[in-house]
C-alpha positions as a LaTeX table, in Angstrom:
\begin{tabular}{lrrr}
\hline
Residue & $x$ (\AA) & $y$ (\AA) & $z$ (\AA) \\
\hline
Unk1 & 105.82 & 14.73 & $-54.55$ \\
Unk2 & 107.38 & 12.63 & $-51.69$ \\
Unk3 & 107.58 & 13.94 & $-48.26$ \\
Unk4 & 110.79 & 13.31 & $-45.57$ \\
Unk5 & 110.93 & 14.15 & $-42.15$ \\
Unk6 & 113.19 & 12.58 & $-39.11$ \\
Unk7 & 111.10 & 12.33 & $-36.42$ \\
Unk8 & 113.39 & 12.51 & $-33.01$ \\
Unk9 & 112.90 & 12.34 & $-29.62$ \\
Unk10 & 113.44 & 10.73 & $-26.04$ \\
Unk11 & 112.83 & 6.99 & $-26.26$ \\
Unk12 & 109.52 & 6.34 & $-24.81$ \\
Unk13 & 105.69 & 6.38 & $-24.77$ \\
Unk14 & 105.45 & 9.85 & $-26.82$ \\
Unk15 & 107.83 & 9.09 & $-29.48$ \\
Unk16 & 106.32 & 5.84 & $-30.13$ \\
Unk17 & 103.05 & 7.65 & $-30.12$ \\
Unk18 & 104.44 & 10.18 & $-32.69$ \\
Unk19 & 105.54 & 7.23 & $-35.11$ \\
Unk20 & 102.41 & 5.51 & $-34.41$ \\
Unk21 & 100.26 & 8.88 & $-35.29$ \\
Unk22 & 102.89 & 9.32 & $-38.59$ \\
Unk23 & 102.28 & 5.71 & $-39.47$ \\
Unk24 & 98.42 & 6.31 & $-39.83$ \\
Unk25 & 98.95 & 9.57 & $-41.68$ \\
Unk26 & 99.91 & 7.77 & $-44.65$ \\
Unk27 & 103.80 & 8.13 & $-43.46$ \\
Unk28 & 105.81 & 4.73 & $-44.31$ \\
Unk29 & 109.56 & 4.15 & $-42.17$ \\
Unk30 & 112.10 & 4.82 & $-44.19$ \\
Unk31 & 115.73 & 3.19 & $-43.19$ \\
Unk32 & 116.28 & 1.58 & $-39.59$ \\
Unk33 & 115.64 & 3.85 & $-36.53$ \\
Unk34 & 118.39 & 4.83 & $-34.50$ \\
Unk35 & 119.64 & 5.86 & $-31.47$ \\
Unk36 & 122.01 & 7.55 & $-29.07$ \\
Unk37 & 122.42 & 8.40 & $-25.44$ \\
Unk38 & 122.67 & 12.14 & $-24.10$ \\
Unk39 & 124.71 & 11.37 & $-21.41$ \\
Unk40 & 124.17 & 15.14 & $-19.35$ \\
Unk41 & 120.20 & 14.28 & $-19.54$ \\
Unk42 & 120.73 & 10.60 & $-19.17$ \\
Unk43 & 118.09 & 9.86 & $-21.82$ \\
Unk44 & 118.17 & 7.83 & $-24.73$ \\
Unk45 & 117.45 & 9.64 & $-27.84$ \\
Unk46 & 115.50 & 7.95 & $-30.96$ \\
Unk47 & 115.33 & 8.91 & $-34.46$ \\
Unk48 & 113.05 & 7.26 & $-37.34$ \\
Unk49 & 112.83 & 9.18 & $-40.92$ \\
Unk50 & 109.68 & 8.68 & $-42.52$ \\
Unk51 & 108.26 & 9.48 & $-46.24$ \\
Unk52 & 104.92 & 9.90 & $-47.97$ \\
Unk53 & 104.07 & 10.24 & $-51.38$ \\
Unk54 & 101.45 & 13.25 & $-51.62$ \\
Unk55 & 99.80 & 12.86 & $-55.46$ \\
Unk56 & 99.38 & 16.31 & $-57.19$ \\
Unk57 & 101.16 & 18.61 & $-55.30$ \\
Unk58 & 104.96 & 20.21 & $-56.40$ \\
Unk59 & 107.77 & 20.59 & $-53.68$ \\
Unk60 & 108.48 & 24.11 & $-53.30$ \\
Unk61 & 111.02 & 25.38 & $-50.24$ \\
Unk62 & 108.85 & 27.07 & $-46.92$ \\
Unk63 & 105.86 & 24.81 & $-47.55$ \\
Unk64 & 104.99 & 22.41 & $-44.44$ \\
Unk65 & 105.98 & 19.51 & $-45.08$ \\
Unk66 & 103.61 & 17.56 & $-41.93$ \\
Unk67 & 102.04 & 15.88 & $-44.99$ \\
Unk68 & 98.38 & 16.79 & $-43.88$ \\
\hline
\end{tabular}
């Protein structure tokens, strides 16, 4: 089975740290980040999807899917 999620958040220390911690899960990046501006917070906002293959296991819908 092979895992999504989009990770998203404001563009700084803890997102990275999110990716980062996702990375060494077993996570890979999947596509090119990206990015917009919420201009009534006046934050950047990033977004990264990531995937991971999980061996023996079957999707089925409500399961977590943190890949842990």
């Amino acid at each position: 089975m092979k895992i999504y999620r989009y990770l998203t958040g404001q563009d700084n220390d803890d997102f990275c740290h999110r990716v980062t911690q996702a990375l060494n899960d077993g996570f890979e990046l999947h596509g090119a980040p990206t990015l917009t501006f919420d201009s009534k917070r006046g934050i950047v906002i990033c977004g990264q999807a990531i995937t991971k293959e999980v061996p023996g296991k079957t999707y089925e819908p409500g399961m977590s899917l943190s890949g842990k």
